[in-house]
Structure formats: structure tokens, C-alpha cells
C-alpha positions, -999 to 999 in steps of 0.1 A, spaced: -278 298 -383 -254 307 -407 -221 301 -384 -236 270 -377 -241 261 -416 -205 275 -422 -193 247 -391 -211 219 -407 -196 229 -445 -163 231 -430 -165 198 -411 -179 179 -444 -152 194 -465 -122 182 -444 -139 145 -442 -137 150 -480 -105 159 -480 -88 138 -456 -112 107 -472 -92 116 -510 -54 117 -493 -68 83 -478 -75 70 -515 -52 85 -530 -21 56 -528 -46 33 -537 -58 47 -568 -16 52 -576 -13 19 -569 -38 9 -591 -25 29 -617 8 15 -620 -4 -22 -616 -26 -12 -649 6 1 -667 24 -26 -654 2 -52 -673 10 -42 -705 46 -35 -696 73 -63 -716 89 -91 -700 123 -82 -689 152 -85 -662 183 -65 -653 209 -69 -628 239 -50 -617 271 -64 -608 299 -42 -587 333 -55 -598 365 -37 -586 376 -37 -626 388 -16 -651 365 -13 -683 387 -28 -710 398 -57 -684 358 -58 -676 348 -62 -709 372 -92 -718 358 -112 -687 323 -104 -699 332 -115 -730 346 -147 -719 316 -151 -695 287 -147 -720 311 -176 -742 307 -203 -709 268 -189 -704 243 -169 -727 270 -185 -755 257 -219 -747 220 -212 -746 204 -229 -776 202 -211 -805 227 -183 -786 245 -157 -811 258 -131 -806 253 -102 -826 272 -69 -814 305 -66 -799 319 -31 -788 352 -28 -767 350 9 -771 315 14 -757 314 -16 -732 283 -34 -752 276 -72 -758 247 -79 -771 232 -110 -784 200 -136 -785 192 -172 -773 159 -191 -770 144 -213 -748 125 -245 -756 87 -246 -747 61 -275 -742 33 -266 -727 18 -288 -699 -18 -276 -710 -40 -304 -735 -51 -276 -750 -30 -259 -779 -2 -276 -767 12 -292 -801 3 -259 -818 22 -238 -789 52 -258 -788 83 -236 -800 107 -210 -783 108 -183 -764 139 -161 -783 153 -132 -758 175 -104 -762 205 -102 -740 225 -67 -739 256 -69 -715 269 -30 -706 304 -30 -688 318 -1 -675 348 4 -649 339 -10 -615 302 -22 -629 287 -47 -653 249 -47 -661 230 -70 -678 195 -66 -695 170 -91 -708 140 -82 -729 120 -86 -760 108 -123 -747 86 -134 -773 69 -165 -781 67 -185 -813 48 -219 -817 51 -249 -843 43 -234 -878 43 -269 -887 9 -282 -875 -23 -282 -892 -29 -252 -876 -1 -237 -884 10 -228 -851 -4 -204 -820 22 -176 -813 19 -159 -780 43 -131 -794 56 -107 -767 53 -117 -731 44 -88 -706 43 -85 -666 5 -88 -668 -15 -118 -669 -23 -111 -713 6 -112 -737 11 -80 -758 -6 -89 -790 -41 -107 -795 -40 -144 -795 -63 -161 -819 -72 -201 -815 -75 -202 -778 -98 -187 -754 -87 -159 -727 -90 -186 -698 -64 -209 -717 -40 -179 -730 -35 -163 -691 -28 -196 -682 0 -206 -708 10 -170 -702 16 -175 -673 35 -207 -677 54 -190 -704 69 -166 -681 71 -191 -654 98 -211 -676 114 -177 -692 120 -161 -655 136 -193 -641 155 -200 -670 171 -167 -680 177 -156 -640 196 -191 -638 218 -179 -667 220 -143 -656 232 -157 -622 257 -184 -642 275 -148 -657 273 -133 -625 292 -161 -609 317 -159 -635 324 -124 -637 327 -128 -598 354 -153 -599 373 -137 -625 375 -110 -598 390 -127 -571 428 -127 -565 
């Protein structure tokens, strides 16, 4: 009786235990999607370049002038030979196609753009996308603030209702990500065909 009671205890457990390493990459997964959702907006891209530094920098430099340089509202505010960093900011226009909020939510999205350049590689880094709307309204404006990965911006948004902030969230980032990775790709290019013999 108890061998039997022993079989059926040792049967159950390994169902347990095969059922948890079953679960398990779904609970992971789960895991980072929640961590994702609060994690900022941001891009980065690597670019191999048979270069030396200094000669890398100088094209970078004179990339960022014919791309990031021409963004509205582009400046560039660090400028390091020695330690292979550009970095700089530049905004992006936004009206949303939403009736709701939208005159209060027109303004600019304003991103950071760091450029590191080293010998052989150059890598480019977008972040801190954040959201400002028209201070000029009655309302005085509805600022998203920082956009994350989720479908919520970072901060709390007050004169809409959750329904209409994930959805100009999510057009916010729509227009950031297709703006800044046709920019990104613009340097690329560039850096590219200052490569070439």
C-alpha cells in the first residue's frame, strides 16, 4: 500500500514538475513584455566601416551636418574628437489625426541623438523621445512627456481618457519611429559612401 502511495506521489510530482519547465518561458516572456512597457522609446544602429577613428569621426561629423543637422530644430550640443562622441537634439512636428485633444496635442516630439565612432565602427543612439503639446491653447496644452515601448507613455496624462492617450501614443511613436529610422538610415548612407573608393 505504501509502495503504491510512494508510485502515485512520484508520478504526481514529475507532472508538476515537467508542467512548471512547461510554463516557465511563458511566465519569462511575460515578464519582459511587462518591463518592456515601461521601457523609453529608443533606437540604435551599428555601422561597420573599414575606417580609422579620427578619419571616422570627420565623416560623421560631416554626415550629421547633411542629416540630423537638417532636422527642424537640430543642434548640436557636444563635439569630442578625442572620445569619438556627437551628440545633439532635433524635433519632429506632430498633428494628431485624432478630433479629440488634437489642437491641445499639437507640438514636437524633441529626441536625443548620440553618434559614438570608433575605428572600423560607428553607432548611433536615439532616445529621450518626449512629447510636448501647444502651451498656447485654452487649455494650455496636453503633453504626453516620454514615449515608452508599451502602449502608456511614461508619466500620467491628464485631460484625456486612457482609450484616447494609447491611441495617440501609439501614433506618436508611429511618426517618431519612421521619422528618426529614415534619418538614421540618411547617416548611414552617407557614412557608407564616404567609404567607398
Amino acid at each position: 500500500m505504501h509502495e503504491g502511495l510512494a508510485a502515485n506521489f512520484h508520478a504526481v510530482r514529475h507532472r508538476c514538475i515537467h508542467l512548471l519547465l512547461l510554463l516557465m518561458p511563458f511566465a519569462a516572456s511575460s515578464q519582459d513584455m511587462a518591463m518592456d512597457s515601461t521601457t523609453a522609446l529608443g533606437f540604435s544602429r551599428a555601422l561597420s566601416i573599414p575606417m580609422n577613428a579620427v578619419r571616422m569621426y570627420d565623416r560623421a561629423m560631416e554626415a550629421w551636418t547633411w542629416t540630423f543637422g537638417k532636422e527642424p530644430g537640430a543642434t548640436l550640443k557636444r563635439h569630442d574628437r578625442d572620445q569619438g562622441v556627437i551628440e545633439g537634439t532635433a524635433r519632429i512636428p506632430f498633428r494628431s489625426s485624432m478630433l479629440t485633444g488634437r489642437e491641445e496635442t499639437m507640438g514636437i516630439l524633441q529626441y536625443r541623438i548620440t553618434i559614438h565612432v570608433r575605428a572600423g565602427e560607428c553607432r548611433t543612439v536615439v532616445s529621450e523621445v518626449v512629447h510636448t503639446g501647444n502651451r498656447s491653447t485654452a487649455r494650455g496644452g496636453i503633453h504626453l512627456g516620454t514615449l515608452t515601448r508599451g502602449q502608456m507613455p511614461a508619466g500620467r496624462v491628464g485631460g484625456l481618457g486612457r482609450g484616447n492617450v494609447v491611441r495617440l501614443h501609439g501614433e506618436m511613436k508611429t511618426t517618431a519611429t519612421e521619422r528618426i529610422n529614415t534619418v538614421i538610415q540618411a547617416f548611414e548612407s552617407r557614412m557608407r559612401a564616404y567609404a567607398e573608393p
